[in-house]
N, CA, C and O atoms as a printed pandas DataFrame, in Angstrom:
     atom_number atom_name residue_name chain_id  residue_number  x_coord  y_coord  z_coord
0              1         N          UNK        A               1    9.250  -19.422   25.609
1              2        CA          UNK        A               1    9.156  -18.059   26.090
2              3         C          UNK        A               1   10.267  -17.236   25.441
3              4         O          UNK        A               1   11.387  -17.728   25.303
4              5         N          UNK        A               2    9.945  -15.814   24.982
5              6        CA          UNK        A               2   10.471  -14.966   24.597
6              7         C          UNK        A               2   11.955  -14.482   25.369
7              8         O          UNK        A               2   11.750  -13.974   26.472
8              9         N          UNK        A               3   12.998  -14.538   25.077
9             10        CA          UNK        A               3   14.058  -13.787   25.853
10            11         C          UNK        A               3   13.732  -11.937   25.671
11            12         O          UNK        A               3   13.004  -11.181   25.027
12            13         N          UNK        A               4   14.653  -11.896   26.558
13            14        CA          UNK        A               4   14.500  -10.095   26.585
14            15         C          UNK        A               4   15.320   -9.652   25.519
15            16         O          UNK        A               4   14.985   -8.507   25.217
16            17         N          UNK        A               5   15.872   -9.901   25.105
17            18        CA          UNK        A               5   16.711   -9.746   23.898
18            19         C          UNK        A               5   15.591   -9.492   22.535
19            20         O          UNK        A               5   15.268   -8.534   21.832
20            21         N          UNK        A               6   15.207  -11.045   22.645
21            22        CA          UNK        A               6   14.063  -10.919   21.261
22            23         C          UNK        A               6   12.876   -9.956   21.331
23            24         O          UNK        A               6   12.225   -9.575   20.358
24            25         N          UNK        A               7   12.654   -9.566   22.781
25            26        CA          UNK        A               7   11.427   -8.725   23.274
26            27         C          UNK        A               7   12.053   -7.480   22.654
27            28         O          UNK        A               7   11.150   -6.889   22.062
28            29         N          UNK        A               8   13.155   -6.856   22.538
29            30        CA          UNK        A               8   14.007   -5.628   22.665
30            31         C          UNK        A               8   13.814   -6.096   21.169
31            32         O          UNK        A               8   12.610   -6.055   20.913
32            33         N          UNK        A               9   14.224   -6.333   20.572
33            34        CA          UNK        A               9   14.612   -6.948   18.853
34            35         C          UNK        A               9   13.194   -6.547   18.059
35            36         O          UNK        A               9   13.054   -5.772   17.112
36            37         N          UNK        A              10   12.315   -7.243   18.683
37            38        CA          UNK        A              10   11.265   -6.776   18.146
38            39         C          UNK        A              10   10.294   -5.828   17.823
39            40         O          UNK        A              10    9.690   -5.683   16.761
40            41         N          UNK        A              11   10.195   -5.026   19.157
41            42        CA          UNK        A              11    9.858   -4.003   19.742
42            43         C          UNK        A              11   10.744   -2.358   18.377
43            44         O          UNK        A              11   10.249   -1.437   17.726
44            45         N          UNK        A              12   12.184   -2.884   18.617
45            46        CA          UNK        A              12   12.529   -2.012   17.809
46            47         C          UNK        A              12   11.955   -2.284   16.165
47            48         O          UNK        A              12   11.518   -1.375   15.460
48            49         N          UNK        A              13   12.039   -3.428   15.826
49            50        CA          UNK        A              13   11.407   -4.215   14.272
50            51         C          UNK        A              13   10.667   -2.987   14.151
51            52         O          UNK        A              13   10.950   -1.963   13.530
52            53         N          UNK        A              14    9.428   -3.344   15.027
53            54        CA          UNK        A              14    8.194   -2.526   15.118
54            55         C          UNK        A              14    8.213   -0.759   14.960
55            56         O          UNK        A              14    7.506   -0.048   14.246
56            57         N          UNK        A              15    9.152   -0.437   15.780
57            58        CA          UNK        A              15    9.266    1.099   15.835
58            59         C          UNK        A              15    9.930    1.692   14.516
59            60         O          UNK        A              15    9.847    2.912   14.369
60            61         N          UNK        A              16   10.501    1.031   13.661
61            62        CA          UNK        A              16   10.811    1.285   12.514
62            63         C          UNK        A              16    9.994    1.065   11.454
63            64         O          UNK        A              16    9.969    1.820   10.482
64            65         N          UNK        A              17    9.238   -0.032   11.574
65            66        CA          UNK        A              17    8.106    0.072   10.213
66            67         C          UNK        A              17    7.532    1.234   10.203
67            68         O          UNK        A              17    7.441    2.027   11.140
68            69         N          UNK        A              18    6.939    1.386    8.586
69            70        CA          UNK        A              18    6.183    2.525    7.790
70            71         C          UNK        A              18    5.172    1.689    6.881
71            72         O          UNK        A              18    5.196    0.694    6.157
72            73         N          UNK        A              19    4.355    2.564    7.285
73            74        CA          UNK        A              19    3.150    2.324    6.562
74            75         C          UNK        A              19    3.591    2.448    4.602
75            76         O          UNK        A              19    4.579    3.134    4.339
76            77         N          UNK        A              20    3.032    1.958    3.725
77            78        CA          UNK        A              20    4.002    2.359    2.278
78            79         C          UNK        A              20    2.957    3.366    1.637
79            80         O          UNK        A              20    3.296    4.356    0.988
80            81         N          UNK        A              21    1.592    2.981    1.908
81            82        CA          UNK        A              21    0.470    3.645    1.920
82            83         C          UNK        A              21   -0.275    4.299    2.811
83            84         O          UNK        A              21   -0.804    3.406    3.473
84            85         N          UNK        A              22   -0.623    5.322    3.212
85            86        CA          UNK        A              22   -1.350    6.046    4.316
86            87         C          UNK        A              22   -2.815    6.214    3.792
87            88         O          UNK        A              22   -3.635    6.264    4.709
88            89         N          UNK        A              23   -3.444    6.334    2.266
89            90        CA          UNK        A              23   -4.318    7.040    2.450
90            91         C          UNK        A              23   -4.526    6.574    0.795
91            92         O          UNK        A              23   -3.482    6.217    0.249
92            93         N          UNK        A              24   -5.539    6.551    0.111
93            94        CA          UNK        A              24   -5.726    6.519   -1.640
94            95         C          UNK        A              24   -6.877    7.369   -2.003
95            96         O          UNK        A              24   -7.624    7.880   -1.169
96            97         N          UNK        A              25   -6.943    7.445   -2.752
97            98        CA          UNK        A              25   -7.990    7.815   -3.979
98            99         C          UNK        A              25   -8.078    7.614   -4.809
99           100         O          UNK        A              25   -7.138    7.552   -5.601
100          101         N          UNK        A              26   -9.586    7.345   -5.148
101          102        CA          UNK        A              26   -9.583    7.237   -7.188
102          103         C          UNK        A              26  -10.272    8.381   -7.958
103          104         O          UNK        A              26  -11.437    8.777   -7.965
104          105         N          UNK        A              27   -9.203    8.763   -8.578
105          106        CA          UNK        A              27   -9.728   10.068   -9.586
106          107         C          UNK        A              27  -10.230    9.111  -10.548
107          108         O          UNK        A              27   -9.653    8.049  -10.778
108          109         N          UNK        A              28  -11.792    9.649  -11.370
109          110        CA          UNK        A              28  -12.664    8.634  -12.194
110          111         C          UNK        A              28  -12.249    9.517  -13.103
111          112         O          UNK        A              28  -11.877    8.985  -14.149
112          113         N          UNK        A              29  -12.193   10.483  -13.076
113          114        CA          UNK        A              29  -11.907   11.602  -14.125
114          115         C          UNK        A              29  -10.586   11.281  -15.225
115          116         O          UNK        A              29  -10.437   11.363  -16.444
116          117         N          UNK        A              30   -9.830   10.919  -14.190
117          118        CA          UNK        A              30   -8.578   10.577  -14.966
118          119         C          UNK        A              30   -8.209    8.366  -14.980
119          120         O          UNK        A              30   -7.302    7.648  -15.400
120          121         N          UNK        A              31   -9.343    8.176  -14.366
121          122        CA          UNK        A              31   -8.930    6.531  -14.431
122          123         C          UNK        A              31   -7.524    6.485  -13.337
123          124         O          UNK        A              31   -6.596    6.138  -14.068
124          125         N          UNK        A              32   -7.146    6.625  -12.343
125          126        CA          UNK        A              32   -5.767    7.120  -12.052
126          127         C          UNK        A              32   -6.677    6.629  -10.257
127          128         O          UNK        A              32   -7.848    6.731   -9.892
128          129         N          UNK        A              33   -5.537    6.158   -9.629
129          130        CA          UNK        A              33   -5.403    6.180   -8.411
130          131         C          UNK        A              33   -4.523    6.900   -7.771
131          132         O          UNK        A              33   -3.683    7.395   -8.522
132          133         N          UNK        A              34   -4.328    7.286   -6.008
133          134        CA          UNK        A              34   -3.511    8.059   -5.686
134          135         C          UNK        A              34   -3.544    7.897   -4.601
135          136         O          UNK        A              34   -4.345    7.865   -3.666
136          137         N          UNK        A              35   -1.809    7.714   -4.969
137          138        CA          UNK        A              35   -1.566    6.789   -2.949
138          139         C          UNK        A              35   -0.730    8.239   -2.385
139          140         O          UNK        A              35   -0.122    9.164   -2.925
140          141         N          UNK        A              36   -1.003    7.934   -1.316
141          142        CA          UNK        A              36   -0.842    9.075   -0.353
142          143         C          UNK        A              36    0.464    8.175    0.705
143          144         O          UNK        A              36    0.241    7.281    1.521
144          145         N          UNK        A              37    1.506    8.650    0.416
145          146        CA          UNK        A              37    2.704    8.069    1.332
146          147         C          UNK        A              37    3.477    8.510    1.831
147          148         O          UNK        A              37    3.415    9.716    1.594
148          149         N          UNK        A              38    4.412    8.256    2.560
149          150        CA          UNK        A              38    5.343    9.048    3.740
150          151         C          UNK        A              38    6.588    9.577    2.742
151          152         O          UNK        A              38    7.678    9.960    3.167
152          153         N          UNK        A              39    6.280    9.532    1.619
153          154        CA          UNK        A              39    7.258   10.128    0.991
154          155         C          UNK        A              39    6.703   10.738   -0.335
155          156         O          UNK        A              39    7.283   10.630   -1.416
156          157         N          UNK        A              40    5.738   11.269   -0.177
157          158        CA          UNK        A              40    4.860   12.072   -1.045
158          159         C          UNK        A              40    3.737   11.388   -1.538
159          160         O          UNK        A              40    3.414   10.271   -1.132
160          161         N          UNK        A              41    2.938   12.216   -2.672
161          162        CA          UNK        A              41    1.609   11.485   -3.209
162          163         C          UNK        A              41    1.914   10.637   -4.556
163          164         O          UNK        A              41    2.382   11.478   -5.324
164          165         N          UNK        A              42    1.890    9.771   -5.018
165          166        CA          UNK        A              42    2.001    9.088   -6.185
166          167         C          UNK        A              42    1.010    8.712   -6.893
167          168         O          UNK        A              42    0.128    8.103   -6.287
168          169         N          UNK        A              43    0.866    8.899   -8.081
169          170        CA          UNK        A              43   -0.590    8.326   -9.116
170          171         C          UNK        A              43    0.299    7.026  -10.066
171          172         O          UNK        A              43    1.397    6.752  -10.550
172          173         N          UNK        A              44   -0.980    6.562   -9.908
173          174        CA          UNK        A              44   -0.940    5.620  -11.637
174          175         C          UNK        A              44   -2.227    5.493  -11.782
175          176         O          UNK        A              44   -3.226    5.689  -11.089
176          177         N          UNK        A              45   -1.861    4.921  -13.404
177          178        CA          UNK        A              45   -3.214    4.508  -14.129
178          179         C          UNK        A              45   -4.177    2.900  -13.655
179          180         O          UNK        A              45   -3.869    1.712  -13.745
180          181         N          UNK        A              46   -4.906    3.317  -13.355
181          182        CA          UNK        A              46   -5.595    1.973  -12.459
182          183         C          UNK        A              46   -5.286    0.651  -13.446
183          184         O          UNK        A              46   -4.807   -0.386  -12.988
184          185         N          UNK        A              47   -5.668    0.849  -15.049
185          186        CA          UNK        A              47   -5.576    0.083  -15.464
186          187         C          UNK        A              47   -3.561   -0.678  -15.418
187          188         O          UNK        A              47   -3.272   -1.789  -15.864
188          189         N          UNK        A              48   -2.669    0.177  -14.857
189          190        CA          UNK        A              48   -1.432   -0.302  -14.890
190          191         C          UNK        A              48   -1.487   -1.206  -13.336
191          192         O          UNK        A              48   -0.357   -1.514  -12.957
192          193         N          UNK        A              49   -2.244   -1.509  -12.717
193          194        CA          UNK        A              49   -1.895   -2.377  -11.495
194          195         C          UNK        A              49   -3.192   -2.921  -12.090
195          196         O          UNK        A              49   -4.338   -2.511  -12.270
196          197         N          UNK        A              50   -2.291   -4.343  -12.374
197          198        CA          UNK        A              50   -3.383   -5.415  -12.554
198          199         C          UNK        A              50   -3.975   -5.819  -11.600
199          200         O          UNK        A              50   -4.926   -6.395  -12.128
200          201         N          UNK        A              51   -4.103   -5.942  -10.397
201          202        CA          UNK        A              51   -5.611   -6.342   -9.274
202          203         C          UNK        A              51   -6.778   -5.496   -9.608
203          204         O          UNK        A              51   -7.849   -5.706   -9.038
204          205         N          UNK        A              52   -6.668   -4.662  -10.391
205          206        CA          UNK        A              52   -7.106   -3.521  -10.191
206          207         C          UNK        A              52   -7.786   -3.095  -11.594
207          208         O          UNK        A              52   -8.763   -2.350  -11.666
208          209         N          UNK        A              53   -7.047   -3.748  -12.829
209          210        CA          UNK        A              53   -7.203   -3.436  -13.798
210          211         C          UNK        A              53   -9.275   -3.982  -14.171
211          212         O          UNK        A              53   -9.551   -4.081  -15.366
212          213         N          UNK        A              54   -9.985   -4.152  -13.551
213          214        CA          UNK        A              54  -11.228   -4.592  -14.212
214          215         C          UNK        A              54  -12.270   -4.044  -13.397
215          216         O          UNK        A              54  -13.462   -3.851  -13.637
216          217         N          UNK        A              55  -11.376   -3.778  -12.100
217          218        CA          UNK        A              55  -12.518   -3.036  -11.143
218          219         C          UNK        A              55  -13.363   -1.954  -11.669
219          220         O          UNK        A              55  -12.868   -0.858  -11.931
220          221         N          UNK        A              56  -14.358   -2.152  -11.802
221          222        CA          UNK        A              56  -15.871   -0.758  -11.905
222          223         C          UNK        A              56  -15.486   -0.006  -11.310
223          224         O          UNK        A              56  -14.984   -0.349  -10.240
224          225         N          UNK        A              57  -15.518    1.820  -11.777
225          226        CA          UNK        A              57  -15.247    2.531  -10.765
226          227         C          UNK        A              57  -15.987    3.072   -9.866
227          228         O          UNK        A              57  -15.594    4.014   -9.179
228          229         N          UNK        A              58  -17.188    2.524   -9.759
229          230        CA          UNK        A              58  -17.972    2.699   -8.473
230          231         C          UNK        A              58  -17.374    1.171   -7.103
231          232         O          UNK        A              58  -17.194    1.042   -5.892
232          233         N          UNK        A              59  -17.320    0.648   -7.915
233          234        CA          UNK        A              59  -15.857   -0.598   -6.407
234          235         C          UNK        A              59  -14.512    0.093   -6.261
235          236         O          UNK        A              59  -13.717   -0.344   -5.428
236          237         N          UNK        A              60  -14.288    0.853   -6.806
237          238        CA          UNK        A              60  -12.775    1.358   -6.794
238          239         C          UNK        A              60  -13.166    2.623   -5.625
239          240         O          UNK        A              60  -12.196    3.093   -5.030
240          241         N          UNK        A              61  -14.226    3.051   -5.363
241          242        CA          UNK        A              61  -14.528    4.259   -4.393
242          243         C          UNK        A              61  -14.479    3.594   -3.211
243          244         O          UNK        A              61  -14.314    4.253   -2.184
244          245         N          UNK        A              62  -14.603    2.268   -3.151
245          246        CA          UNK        A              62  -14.845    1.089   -1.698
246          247         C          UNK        A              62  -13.168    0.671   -1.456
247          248         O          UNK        A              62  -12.805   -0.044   -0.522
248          249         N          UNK        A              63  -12.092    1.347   -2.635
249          250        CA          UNK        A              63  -10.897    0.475   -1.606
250          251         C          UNK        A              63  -10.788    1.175   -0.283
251          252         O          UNK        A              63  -11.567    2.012    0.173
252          253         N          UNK        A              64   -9.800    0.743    0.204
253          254        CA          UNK        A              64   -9.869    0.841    1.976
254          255         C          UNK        A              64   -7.942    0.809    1.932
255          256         O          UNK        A              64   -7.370    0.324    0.956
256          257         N          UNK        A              65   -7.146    1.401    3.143
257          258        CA          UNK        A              65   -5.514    0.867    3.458
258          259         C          UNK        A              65   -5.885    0.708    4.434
259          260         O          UNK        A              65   -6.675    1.409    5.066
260          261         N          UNK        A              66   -5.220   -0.543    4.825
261          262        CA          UNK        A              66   -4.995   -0.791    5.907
262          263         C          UNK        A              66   -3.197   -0.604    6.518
263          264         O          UNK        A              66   -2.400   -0.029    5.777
264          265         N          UNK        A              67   -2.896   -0.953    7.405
265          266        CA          UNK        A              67   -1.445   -0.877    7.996
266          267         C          UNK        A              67   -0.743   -1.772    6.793
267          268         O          UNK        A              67    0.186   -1.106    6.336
268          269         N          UNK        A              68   -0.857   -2.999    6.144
269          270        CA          UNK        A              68   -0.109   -3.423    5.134
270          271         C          UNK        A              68   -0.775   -3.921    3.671
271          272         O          UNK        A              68   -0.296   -4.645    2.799
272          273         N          UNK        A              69   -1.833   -3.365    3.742
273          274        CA          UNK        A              69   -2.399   -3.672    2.045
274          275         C          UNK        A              69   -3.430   -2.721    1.440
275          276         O          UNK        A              69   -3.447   -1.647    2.041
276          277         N          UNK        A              70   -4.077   -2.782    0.679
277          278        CA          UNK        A              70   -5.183   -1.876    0.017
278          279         C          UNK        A              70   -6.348   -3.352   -0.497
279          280         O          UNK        A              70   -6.058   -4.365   -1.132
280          281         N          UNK        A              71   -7.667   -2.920    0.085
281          282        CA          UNK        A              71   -8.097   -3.921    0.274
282          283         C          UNK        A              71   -9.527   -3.210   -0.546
283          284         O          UNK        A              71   -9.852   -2.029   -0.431
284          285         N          UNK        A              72  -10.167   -4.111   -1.273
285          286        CA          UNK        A              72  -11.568   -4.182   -1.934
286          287         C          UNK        A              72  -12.538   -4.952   -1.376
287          288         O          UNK        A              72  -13.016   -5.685   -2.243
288          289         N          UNK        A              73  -13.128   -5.138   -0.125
289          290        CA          UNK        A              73  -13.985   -6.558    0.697
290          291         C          UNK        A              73  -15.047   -7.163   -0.357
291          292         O          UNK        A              73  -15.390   -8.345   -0.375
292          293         N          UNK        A              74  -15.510   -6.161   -1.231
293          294        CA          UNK        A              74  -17.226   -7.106   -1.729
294          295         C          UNK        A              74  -16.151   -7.948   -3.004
295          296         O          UNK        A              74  -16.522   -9.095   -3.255
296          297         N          UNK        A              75  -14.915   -7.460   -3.771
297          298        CA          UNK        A              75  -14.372   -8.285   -5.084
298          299         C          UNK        A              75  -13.297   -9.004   -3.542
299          300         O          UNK        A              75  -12.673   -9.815   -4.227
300          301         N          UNK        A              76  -12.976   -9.131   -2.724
301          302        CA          UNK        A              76  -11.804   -9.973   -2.063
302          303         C          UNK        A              76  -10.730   -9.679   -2.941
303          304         O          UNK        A              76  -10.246  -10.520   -3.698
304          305         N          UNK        A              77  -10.371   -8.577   -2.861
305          306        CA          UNK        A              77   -9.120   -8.072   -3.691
306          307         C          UNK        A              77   -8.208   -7.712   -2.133
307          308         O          UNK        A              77   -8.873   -7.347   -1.163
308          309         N          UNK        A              78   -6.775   -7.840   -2.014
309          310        CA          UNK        A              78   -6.028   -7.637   -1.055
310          311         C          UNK        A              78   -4.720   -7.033   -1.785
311          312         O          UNK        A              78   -4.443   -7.378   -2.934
312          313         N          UNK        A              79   -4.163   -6.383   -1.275
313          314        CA          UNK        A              79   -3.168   -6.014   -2.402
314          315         C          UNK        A              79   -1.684   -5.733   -1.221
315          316         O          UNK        A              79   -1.867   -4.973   -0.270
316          317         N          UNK        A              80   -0.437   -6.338   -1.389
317          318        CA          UNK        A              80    0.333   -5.839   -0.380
318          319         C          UNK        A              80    0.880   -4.436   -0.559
319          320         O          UNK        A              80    1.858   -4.483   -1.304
320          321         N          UNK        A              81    0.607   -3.206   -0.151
321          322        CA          UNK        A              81    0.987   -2.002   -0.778
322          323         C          UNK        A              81    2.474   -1.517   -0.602
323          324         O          UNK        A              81    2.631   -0.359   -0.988
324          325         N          UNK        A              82    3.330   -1.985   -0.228
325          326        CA          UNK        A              82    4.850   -1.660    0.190
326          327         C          UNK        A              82    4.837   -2.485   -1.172
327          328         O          UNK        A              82    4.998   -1.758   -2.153
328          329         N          UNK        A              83    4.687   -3.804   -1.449
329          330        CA          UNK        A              83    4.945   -4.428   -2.957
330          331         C          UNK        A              83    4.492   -3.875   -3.821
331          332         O          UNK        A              83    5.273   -3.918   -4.772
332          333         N          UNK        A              84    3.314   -3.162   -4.120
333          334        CA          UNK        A              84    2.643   -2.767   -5.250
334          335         C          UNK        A              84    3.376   -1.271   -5.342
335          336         O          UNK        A              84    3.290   -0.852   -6.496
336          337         N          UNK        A              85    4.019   -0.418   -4.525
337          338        CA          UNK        A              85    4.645    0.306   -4.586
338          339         C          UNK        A              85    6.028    0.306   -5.372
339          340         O          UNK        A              85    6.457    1.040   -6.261
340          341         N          UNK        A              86    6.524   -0.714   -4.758
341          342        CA          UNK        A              86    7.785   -1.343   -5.444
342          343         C          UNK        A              86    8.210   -1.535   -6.911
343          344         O          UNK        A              86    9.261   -1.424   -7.542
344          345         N          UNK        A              87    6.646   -1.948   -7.236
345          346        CA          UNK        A              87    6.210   -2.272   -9.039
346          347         C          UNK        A              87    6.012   -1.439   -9.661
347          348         O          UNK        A              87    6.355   -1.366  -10.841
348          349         N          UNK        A              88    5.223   -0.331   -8.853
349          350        CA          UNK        A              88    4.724    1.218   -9.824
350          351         C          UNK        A              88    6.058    1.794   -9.781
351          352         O          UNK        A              88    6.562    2.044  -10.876
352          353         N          UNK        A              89    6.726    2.052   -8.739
353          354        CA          UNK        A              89    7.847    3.434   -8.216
354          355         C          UNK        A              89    9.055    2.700   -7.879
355          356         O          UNK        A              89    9.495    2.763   -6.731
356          357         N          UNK        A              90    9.734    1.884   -8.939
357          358        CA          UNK        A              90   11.017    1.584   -7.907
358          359         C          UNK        A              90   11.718    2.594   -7.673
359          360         O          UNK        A              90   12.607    2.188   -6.925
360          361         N          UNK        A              91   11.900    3.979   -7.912
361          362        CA          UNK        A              91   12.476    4.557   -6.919
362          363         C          UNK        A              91   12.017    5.126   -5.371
363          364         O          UNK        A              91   11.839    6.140   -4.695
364          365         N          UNK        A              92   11.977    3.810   -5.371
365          366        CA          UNK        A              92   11.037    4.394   -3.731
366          367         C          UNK        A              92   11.864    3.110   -3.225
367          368         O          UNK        A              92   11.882    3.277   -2.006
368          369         N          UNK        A              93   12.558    1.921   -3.502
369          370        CA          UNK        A              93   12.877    1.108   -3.062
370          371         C          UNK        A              93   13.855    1.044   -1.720
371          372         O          UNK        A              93   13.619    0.342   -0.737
372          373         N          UNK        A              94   14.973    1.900   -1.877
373          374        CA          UNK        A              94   15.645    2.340   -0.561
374          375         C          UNK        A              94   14.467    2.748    0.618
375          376         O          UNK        A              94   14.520    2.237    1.736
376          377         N          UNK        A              95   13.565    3.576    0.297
377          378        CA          UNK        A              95   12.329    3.634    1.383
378          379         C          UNK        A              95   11.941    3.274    1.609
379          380         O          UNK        A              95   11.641    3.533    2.775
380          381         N          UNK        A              96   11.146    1.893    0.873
381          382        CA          UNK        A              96    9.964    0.948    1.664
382          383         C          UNK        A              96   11.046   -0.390    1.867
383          384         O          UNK        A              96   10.622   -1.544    1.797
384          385         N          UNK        A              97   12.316   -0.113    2.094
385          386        CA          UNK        A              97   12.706   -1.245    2.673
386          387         C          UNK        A              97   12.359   -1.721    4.384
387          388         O          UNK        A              97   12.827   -2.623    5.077
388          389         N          UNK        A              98   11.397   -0.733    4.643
389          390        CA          UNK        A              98   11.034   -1.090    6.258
390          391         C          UNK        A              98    9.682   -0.955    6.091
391          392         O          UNK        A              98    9.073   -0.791    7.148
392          393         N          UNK        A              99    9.037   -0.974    5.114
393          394        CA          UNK        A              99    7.463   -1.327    4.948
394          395         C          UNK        A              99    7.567   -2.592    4.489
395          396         O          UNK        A              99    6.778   -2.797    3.566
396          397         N          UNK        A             100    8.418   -3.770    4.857
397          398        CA          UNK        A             100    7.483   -5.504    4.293
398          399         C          UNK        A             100    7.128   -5.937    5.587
399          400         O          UNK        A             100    6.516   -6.994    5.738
């Protein structure tokens, strides 16, 4: 059983996480995705995130965020997005230190 301590410990854990991703899109126009985050909007080139790099862009209209990844269900693509953030934007690193 949990002490009240760890109940309190956790509880706060919790009240401090951030989502790293809120929201995406894929511009087909430009080949380019666009994450939508608590610290502005960010693009890259789809082909620069390799999970990503082979996807059709009619499957790329099906990703999905969830609370900790960006997910493709029909290819089983999962992606952790606080990490994949990390790789595109390290200057975002002081920030998503409470999105793992």
């Amino acid at each position: 059983m949990a002490t009240e301590a760890e109940y309190r410990r956790a509880l706060d854990t919790g009240a401090a996480f951030r989502r790293a991703v809120l929201s995406l899109r894929y511009d087909q126009s430009n080949d380019a995705v666009i994450f939508e985050t608590p610290w502005g909007e960010r693009t890259a080139g789809r082909r620069s995130i390799e999970p990503l790099r082979n996807v059709p862009p009619d499957m790329m209209r099906k990703a999905y965020v969830s609370a900790v990844g960006i997910h493709i269900d029909e290819l089983d693509i999962d992606i952790n997005s606080a990490g994949l953030l990390l790789v595109l934007f390290p200057d975002l690193r002081p920030e998503l230190s409470n999105s793992f």
